[in-house]
N, C-alpha and C positions, 0 to 999 in steps of 0.2 A: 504494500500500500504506500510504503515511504517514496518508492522510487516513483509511481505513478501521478504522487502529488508532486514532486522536483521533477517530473517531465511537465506536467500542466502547467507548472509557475516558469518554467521555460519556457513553453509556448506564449507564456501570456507576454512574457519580456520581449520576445522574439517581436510579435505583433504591436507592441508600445515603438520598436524601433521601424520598425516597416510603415508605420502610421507618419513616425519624425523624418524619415529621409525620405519616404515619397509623399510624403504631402496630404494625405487621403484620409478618409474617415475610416474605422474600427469594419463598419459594416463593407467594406472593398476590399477584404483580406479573406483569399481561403490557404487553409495548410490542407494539405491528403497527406496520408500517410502510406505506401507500399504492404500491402498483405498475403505475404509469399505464399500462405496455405490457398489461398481462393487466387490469387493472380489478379487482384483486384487494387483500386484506389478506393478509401473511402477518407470520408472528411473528418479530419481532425477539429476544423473551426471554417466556417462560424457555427457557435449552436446548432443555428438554426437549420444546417445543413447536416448535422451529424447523423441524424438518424433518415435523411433522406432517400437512401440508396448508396450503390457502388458502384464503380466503373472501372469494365475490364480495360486492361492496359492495352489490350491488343485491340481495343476500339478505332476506328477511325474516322469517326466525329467526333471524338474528344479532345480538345486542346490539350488538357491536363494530361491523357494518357501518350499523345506524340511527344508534348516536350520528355516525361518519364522513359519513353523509348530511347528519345534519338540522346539523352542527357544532354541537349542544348535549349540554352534561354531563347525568348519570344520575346520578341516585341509588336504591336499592331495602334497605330490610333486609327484606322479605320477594320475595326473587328468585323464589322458588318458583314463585309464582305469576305471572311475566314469563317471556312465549316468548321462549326462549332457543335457543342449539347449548350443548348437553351432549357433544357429542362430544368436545369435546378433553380433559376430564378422565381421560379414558383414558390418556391421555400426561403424568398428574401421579402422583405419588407416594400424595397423598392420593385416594381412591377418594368422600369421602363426597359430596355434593353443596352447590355454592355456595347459600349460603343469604344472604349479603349483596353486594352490588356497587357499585362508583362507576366511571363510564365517563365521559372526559372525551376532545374534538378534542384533537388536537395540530394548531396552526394555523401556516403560514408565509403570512406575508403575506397576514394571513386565510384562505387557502384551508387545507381538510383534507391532512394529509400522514401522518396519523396517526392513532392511540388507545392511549390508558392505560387497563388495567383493574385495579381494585384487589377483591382480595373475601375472604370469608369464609366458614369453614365451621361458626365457632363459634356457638350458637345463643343465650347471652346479647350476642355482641358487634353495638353497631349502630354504625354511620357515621354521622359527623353534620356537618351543611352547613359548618364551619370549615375538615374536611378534605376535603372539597369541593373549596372556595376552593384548599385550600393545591395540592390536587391540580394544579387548573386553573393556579397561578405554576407547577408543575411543568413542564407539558406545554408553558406559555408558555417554558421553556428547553430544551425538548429540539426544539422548533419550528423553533430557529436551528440543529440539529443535522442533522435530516432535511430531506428534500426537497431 
């Protein structure tokens, strides 16, 4: 139980900095975490996403499961047009659709164990490759968390 509480108060740390270096609100942060018994992604956060399903890695509508594969970051300010799963927005607060995104591995020991997704609904707001980077030191700390 010890260790399960020191991996949640890491994620929450994790997510306090992903909020300060990109800019964004609490609710524009998802973690998944890798679940080698099922071959699946399911959501670590937000809440509201946890218990909403999982998603095979070997999807190919899933942003989360291509960056997981190919262990390279994403960037898009026009998401629109990137085949995506829109399903889970059903289990967000906000209804409108992602219109920006950065998706980055979470790596142990090089292998995928993870993914961070950060995004946006606002349609002036764009990402831009420093928070990228900052992204990527992010996911480089939550790496030693999971797996």
């Amino acid at each position: 139980m010890e260790e399960k509480a020191k991996r949640e108060k890491e994620i929450e740390r994790v997510i306090g900095l992903i909020m300060e270096r990109c800019h964004i609100p609490e609710e524009d942060v998802a973690i998944l975490a890798y679940v080698p018994e099922e071959d699946m992604l399911e959501f670590l956060y937000p809440p509201a996403l946890v218990d909403s399903g999982t998603i095979p890695v070997n999807s190919p509508d899933s942003l989360a499961a291509r960056v997981f594969r190919s262990g390279k970051s994403f960037l898009s300010n026009n998401f629109q047009d990137v085949r995506h799963l829109s399903f889970f927005t059903r289990f967000t607060k906000d209804k409108r659709p992602i219109l920006k995104i950065m998706a980055v591995p979470i790596l142990k020991d090089g292998k995928p164990v993870g993914v961070i997704e950060v995004s946006s609904r606002e349609v002036h707001r764009n990402f831009t490759r420093e928070e990228l980077l900052s992204l990527e030191q992010v996911a480089e700390i939550l790496g030693k968390v999971l797996g």
